[in-house]
N, C-alpha and C positions, 0 to 999 in steps of 0.2 A: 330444359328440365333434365335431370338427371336420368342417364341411361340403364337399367336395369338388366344383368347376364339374365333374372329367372323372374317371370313376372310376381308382383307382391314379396320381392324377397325385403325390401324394407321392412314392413309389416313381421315377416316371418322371425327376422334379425331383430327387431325391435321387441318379438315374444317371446325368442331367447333367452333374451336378456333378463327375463321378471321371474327366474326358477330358480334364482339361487337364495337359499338359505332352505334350501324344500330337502328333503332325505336325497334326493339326485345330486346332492353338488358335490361335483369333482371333489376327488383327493387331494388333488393341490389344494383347495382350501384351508388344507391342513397342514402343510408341510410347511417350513419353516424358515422362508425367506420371506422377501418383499413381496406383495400382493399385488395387483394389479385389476382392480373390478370396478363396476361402476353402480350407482342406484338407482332406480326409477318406476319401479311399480307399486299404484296402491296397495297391491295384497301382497307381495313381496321385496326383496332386497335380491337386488342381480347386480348384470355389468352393463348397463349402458354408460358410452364414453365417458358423461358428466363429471363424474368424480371419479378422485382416484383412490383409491381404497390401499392402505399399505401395512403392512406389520413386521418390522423387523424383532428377529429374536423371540419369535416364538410370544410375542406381545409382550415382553415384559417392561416392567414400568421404567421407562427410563431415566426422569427425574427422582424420583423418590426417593429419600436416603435408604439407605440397603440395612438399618436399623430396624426399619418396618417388617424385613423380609422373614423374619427367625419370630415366631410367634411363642411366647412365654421360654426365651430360649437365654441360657447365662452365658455373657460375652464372654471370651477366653479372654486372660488377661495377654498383653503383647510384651513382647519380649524382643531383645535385640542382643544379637553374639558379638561379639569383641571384631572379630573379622569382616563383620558385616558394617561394624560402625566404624574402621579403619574405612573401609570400599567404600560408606557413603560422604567421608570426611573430603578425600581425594576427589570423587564425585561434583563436589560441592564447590573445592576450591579451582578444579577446571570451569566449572560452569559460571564461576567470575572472574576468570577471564575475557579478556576483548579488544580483542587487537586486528591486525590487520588479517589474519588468517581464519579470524572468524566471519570475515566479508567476502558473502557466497556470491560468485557470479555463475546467472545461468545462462545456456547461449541458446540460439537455435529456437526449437519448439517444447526445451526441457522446463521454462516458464508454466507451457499447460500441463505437463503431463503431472507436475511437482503440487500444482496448485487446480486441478481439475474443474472446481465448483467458481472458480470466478469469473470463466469463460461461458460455462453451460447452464449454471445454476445449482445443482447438484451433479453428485454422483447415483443417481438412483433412478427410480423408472421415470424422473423428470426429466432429466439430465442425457438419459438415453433416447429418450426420443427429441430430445431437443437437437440431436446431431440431424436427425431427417429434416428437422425443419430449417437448419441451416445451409443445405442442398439442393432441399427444396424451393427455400428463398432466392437462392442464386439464381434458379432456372424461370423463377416468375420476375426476375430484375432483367431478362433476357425476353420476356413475355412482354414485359410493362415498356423499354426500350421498341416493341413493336418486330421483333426478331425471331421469337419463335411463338408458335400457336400451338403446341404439342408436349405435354409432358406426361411421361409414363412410371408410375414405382410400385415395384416389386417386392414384394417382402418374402424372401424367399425360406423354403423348408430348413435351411442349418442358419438363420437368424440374421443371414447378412441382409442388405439392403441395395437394391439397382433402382439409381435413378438418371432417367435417358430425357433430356431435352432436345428440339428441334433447332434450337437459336446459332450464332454464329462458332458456339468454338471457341475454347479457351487456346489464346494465341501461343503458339510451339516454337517461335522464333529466338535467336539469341538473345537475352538480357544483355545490355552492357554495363549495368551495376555491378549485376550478380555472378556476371561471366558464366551462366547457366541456362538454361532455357529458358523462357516466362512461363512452361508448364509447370515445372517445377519449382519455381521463384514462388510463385501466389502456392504452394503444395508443403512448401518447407522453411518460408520466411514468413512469421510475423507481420500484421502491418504491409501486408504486396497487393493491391487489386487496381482496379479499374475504378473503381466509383468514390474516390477521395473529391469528385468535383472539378472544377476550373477546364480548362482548357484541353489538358492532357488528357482527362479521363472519359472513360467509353460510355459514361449511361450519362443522362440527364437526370434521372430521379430512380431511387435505387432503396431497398430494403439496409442491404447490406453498405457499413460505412465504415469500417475498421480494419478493413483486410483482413480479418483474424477467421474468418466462417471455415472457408477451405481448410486450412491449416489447420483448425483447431483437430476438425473432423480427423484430419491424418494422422494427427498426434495421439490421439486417443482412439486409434482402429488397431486392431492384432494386425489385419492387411487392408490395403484396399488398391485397387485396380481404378484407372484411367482408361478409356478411352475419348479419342478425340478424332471429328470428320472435319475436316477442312479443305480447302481446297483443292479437294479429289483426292486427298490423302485420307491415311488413317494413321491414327496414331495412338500408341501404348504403350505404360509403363506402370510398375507396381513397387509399391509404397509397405514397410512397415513399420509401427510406431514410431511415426515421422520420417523415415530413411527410405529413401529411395533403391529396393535392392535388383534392380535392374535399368539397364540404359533404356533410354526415348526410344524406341523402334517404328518404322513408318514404313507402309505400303500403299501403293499406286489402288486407289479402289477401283472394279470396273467400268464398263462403258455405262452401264444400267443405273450405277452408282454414284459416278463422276458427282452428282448435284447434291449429294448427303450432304450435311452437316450439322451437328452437334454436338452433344456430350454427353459421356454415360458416365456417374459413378455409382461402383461398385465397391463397397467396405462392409467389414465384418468389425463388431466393436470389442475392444478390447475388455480379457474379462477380470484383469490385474487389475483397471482404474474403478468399472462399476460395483456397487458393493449389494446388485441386486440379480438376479439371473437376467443373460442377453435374451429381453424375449420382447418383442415390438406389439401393441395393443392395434390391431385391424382397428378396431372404431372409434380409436383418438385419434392416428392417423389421416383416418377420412373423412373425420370433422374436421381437422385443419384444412385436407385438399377443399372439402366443401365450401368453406369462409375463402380460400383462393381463388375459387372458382366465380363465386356469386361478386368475388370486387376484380376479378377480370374477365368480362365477358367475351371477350375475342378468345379464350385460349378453352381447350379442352383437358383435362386430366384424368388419366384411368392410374383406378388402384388397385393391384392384385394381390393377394395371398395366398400362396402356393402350399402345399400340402400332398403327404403319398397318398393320403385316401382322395379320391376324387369329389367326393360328397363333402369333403370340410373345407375345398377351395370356393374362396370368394372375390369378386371383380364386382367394381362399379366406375363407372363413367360419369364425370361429372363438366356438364357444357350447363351455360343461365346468359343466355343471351340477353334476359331483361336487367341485368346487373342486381342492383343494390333493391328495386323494385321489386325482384321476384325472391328475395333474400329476406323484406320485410313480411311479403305474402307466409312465406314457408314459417317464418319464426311463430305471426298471428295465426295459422292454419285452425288451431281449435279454439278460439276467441273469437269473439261478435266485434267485427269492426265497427264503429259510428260512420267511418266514411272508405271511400279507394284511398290506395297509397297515395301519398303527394311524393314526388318526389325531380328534383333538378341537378344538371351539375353545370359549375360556373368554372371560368379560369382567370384569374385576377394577378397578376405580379408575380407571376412565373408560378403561381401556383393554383392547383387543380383543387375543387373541392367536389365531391358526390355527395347530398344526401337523398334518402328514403326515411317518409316518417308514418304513420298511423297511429291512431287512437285507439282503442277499444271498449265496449260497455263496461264489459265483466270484467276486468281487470283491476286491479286494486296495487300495483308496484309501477313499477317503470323498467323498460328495457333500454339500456343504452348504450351500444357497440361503439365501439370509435379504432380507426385503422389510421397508421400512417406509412404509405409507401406499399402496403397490404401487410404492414404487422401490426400485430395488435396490440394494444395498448391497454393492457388489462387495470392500470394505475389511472388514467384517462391520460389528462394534460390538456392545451390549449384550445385544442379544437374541441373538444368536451367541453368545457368553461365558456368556448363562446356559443355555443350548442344551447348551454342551459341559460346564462342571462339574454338572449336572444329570444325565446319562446319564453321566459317569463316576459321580461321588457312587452314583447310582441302584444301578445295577447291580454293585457291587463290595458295598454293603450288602446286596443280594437275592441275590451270589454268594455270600458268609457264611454267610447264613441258612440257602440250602439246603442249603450243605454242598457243594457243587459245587465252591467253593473251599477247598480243605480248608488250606494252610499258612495262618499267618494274618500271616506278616512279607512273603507275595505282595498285592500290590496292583493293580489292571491300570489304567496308566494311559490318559487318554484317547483316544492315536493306537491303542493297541489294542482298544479299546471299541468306537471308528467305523469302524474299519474295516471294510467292506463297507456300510455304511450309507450310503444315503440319505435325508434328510430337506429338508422344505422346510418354513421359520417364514414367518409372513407378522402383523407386529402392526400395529393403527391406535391411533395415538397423536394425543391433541388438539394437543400441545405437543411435536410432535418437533423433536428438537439437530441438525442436519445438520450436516457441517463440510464450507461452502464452497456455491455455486450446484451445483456437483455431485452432491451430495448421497451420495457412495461410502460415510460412514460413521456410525452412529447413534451419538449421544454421552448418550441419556436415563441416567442411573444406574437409576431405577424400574424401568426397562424389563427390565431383570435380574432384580431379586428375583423379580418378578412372574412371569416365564418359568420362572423355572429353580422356584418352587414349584408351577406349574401344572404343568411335564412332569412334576417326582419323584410330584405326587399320582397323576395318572393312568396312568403307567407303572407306580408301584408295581402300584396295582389290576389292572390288565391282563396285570399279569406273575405276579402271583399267584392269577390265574384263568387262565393260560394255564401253566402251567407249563413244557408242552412249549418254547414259543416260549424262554422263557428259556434251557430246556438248551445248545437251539440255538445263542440268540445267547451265551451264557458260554463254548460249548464253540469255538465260532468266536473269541472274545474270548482263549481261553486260549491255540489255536494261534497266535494272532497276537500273545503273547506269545512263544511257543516260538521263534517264526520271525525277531523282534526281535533274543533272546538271537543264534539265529545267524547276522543279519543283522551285530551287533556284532562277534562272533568274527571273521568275514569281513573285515570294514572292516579291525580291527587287523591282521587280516594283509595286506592290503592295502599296509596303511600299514609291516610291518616290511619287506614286500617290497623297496619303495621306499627304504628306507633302505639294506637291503642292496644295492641295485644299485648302481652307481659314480653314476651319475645317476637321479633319481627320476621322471623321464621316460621313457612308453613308448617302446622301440626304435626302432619305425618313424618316431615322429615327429620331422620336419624343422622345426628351429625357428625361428625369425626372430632378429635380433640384436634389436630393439625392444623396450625393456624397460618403455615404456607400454601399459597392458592396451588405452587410448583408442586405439593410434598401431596398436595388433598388431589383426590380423585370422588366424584359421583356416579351410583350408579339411577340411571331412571329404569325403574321396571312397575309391571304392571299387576295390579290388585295387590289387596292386602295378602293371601297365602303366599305369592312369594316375596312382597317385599319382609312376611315375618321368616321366612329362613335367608334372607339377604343380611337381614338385618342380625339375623343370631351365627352366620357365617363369616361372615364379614371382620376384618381388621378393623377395629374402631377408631386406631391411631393415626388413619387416615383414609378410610374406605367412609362413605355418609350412603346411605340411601334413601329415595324416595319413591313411593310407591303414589301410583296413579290409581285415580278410579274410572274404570272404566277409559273409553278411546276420548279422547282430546278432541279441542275442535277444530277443522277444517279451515284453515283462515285463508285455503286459498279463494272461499268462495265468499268471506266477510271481512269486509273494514276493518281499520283499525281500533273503533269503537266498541264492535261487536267482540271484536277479541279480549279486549282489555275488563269485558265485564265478565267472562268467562272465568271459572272459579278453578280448573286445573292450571289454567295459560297464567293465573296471578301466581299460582302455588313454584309453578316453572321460572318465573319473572324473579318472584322472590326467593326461592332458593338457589338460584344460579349465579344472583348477583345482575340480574340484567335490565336493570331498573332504569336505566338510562338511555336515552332517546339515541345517542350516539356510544357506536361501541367503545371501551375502552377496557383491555385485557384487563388493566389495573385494579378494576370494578369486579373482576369476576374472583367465585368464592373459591372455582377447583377451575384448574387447566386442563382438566381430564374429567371429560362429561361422556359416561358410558351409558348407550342404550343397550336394555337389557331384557327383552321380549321371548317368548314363548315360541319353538320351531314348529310354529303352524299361522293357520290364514290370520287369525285376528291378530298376530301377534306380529304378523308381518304390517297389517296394515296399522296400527298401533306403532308402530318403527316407522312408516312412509310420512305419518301424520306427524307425528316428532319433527321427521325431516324437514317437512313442509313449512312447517313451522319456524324452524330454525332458520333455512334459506331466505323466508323471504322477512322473520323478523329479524335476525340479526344473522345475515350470511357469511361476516367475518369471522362468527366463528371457526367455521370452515377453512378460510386464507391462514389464521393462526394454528392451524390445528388441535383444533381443539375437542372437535366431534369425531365419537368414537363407536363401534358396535361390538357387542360384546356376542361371543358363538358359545353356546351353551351344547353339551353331548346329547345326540339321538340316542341312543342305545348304550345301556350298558350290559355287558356279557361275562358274566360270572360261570367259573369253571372250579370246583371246589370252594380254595380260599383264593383263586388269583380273582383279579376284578380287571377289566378291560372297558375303557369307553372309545366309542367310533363317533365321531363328527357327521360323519354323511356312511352312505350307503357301499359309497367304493372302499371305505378303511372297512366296514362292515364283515364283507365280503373277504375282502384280503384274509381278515384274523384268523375268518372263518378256515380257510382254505390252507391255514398253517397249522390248525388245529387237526388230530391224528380223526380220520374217517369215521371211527367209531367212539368218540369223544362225546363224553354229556356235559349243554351246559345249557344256561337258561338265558335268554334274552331280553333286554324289558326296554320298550321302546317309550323316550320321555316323550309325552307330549307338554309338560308344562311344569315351570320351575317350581312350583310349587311341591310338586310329586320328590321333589329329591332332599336330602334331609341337607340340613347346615353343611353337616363335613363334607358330604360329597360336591354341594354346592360351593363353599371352599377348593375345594381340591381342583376341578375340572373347572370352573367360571370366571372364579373371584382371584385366584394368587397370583400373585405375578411372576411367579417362577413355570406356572403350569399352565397359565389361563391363555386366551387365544382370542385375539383383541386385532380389529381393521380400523384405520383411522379413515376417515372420508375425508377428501377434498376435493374441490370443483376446480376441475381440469379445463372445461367447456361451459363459458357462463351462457350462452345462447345457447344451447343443447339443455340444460340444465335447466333453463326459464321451461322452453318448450316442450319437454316431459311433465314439470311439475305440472305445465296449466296441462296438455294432455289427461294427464292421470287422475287428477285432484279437482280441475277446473268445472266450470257447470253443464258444460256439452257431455253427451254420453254418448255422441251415435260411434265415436274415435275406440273408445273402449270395447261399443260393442262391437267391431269393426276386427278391433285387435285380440278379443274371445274367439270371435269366431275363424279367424285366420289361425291362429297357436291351438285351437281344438285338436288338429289333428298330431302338433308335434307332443301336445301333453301324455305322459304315461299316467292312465288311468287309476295303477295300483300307487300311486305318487298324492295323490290326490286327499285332503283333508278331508274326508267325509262320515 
């Protein structure tokens, strides 16, 4: 189990995190880069890891023709000077040009620096933290190789990063390719490592396959520093965007020492390539160490965050000696299992497979992790495909048998099979197919067969020594057919509904004329008072609004059925365009779905419920980016004719303390959109020049299951658990009451 510096400090970091959008939230909230936050409480919007929350430019719309932006405003007509249409003649004719001189070669490491986003994924807080996890991956391919049990990262007070593994040591001996060191070789070449396979290479089964991890990292660090313990040696050198600007240097370690060996690196990222401030997220971080931890249970991992105040540094240790077993425990923690984990690992033609699987009552989705090599594979790929026809196949044979299934033209297919289930695969493959430096999805074929006959052998077995567990899971298999069928019924009438109305548009909603899904944006907000000054603020040329009544329901604790017959969830279906069973961007009416709630408790929880919603009915939304929350002003602060709005309590403050000491002015604290007329609702919420807008996306899909069911799910004692640990850190004048 995981090591804790201060007891309950989970619990305390998990309460944390459910206070933002409350009058306390940082300044930063408001300042005008990338964001960085995460969601997860019923009555609030905070930062757990899960998502990643971002806003560039102050939220402004980025898609939307910039026609929209000038409201009742007359274009100027354009005009072009003689000088200017000489420059863009010459222009023009250079640019068709093409010859030899236009064929750019890049040498070295100037590939990444030139082209950033197709090594990392982005330039942004993705992309930034995707350097740790390429550092990090090297030192668990030294873990998984059986070499080191020990890895340490630091994330330290000016934003660099140290990370110290125990394993052998990145080799310091001459290259004879490179005519340069081999520290330096894998540091400054492209395509250099160990783990290409065959013969020559140092790992058997490795995360990393392309040579490019090390390297990239250097390329795109302002500096970073090596060290290296090797055979009683130590060794050091440091690197700038790519360049080595100092020799290999090496000392004799002492008597006490002699047995070190490792590696540490240490880089600072460059802040020329990222286009978000350098600043590392503690609890995405240590949800990754987490997911390393639980799929290598020989190694241990601490993570520290360093800080001048002594009170904001945080450290956690993370050992799971039960592997993938205590990984399925932790995910179900506030779910009613049907039975214990099951869980095996097999080793079949050089390849290793781990699974952990569970059912649960309450559960109504499926969880399904899949690793390969310990990366994850958020796309799935082979081992997932044989995962899932494997436990359909399985169990629809053992339903038969028993007689449990008694028609024999009923089949249960797979969405009804997983449902409730969690399972986590994890295989090491010598020769895994990645598609891309990212590595999102396993493209092995072998990788199938081999999975899907290890789970049917050993489920069969287990299941027909367990009999009970199967009744269990068939009889939960079957309802979640029954619920399907009325899940369908529902839909069509849904759908005849809609036909029948003169317009197949819910009532309420106010639509925009814009008939690109790129160009439209929605906003959802709640009640009629404010969706009528949304509605009379709002750009009609492409802003739509719909107002809710009242809070939405709950579907983490209901069917698919129970959902579908729900008269807000049909109105949300139907005006979003989400009327189909499988997502398709194609389908949807606005690319830009803005929740737009009230800065207090029901308004928070009204936003969680949305959420809830969203994730487990259609979560792609989220992968596309598509889900948005919108920040509306606590306070505005009128000083004659000037007018001032504050976001949170720190801008509050601020204005306050710029203002001369004996200054009059008035304060007026919103509690609800309703209270502010059109224009100002315009001016501060809705424009895109002015308005202040977090995109959500799920960073951590197993963090993100297990908050929703936490929060939302039908256990309470976790909640009450979590009140009464965050009681003491809550400020009482903070409080909705």
């Amino acid at each position: 189990m995981a090591l804790l510096l201060k007891p309950n400090s989970t619990v305390k970091r998990m309460a944390s995190r459910f206070l933002a959008f409350s009058p306390s939230l940082s300044q930063s909230f408001h300042s005008h880069g990338q964001y960085n936050f995460t969601v997860s409480s019923s009555f609030s919007l905070a930062r757990p890891s899960f998502l990643l929350l971002s806003s560039r430019g102050s939220g402004r719309l980025g898609k939307v023709s910039s026609k929209y932006f000038q409201r009742n405003a007359v274009v100027p007509r354009a005009f072009m000077s003689s000088s200017m249409t000489t420059e863009a003649v010459r222009e023009s004719k250079a640019s068709k040009e093409y010859g030899s001189e236009q064929i750019q070669v890049l040498e070295g490491l100037e590939p990444v620096r030139k082209r950033p986003g197709m090594y990392i994924g982005s330039t942004g807080s993705r992309g930034l933290h995707h350097l740790v996890y390429e550092i990090l991956d090297n030192a668990i391919d030294e873990a998984q190789a059986g070499y080191a049990s020990k890895i340490d990262v630091i994330l330290l007070a000016d934003n660099s990063v140290s990370i110290t593994d125990n394993g052998r040591g990145i080799p310091t001996d001459f290259h004879p390719a490179t005519k340069k060191s081999a520290l330096e070789t894998v540091l400054t070449v492209l395509h250099a490592g160990g783990k290409f396979g065959g013969s020559s290479s140092g790992y058997s089964v490795s995360g990393g396959l392309h040579g490019v991890g090390l390297s990239v990292v250097n390329a795109l660090s302002e500096a970073l520093e090596i060290t290296v313990w090797r055979n009683g040696m130590e060794y050091k050198q440091k690197y700038s965007r790519g360049r080595p600007v100092t020799k290999l240097v090496s000392h004799e370690l002492q008597a006490d020492m002699k047995d070190r060996q490792g590696t540490r690196i240490h880089f600072w990222p460059d802040k020329e390539v990222f286009t978000t401030a350098i600043e590392f997220d503690y609890n995405t971080i240590s949800g990754r160490i987490r997911e390393l931890a639980f799929l290598n249970p020989k190694v241990t991992i601490a993570v520290e965050k360093e800080d001048a105040d002594p009170e904001k540094r945080l450290y956690n240790e993370y050992s799971y000696a039960g592997g993938l077993i205590e990984y399925v425990k932790w995910l179900n923690v506030d779910k009613k299992p049907l039975h214990d984990v099951v869980g095996f690992t097999k080793e079949a033609d050089g390849i290793s497979i781990d699974v952990a699987l569970q059912w649960c009552s309450d559960a109504y989705s499926d969880t399904l992790l899949g690793y390969a090599n310990s990366i994850r594979t958020i796309d799935g790929g082979t081992h997932i495909d044989g995962v899932k026809a494997s436990l359909t196949r399985t169990l629809n044979k053992l339903g038969k048998k028993s007689k449990v299934i008694k028609e024999k033209d009923i089949s249960l297919s797979g969405e009804h099979v997983r449902e409730g289930l969690t399972c986590v695969i994890s295989v090491k493959v010598p020769n895994p197919e990645f598609e891309g430096q990212t590595k999102t999805r396993l493209g092995n074929p072998e990788v199938r067969k081999i999975v899907d006959q290890s789970i049917q052998e050993y489920l069969t077995e287990y299941l027909e020594l367990h009999p009970d567990v199967l009744d269990a899971i068939l009889s939960k298999s079957l309802n979640a057919l029954k619920a399907a069928l009325a899940a369908k019924r529902a839909r069509e009438l849904v759908r005849q509904k809609s036909v029948l109305r003169s317009s197949s548009l819910p009532g309420k909603l106010a639509d925009c004329s814009a008939t690109n899904p790129e160009e439209a944006e929605i906003f959802i907000v709640e009640g009629d008072s404010a969706g009528g000054s949304a509605k009379q603020g709002r750009d009609r040329r492409f802003q739509a609004v719909l107002p809710l009544r009242g809070k939405i329901l709950n579907i983490e604790r209901k069917d698919e059925a129970a959902m579908y017959k729900n008269e807000e969830i049909q109105n949300l279906i139907l005006g979003l365009g989400l009327g189909g069973e499988d997502f398709q961007k194609d389908s949807l009416r606005y690319h830009k779905i803005i929740i737009l709630t009230d800065a207090e408790v029901d308004g928070a929880h009204i936003r969680t419920l949305l959420l809830t919603f969203f994730f487990r009915y259609q979560k792609a939304l989220f992968d596309e980016g598509c889900i948005y929350v919108g920040v509306p002003p606590l306070y505005k602060v009128e000083r004659g004719k000037q007018v001032h709005y504050c976001y949170d309590d720190a801008e509050l403050k601020k204005l306050q303390s710029s203002l001369p000491a004996n200054a009059s002015y008035n304060i007026q604290r919103f509690k609800g959109l309703g209270e502010m007329m059109p224009a100002q609702l315009w001016e501060t919420t809705l424009s895109p020049e002015t308005r202040l807008l977090k995109q959500l996306r799920v960073e951590d899909v197993a963090e993100a299951n297990r908050v929703f069911s936490s929060l939302m799910g039908s256990r309470v004692d976790t909640r009450k658990e979590l009140i009464q640990e965050a009681a003491s850190v809550v400020k009482i004048d903070h409080l909705d009451i």
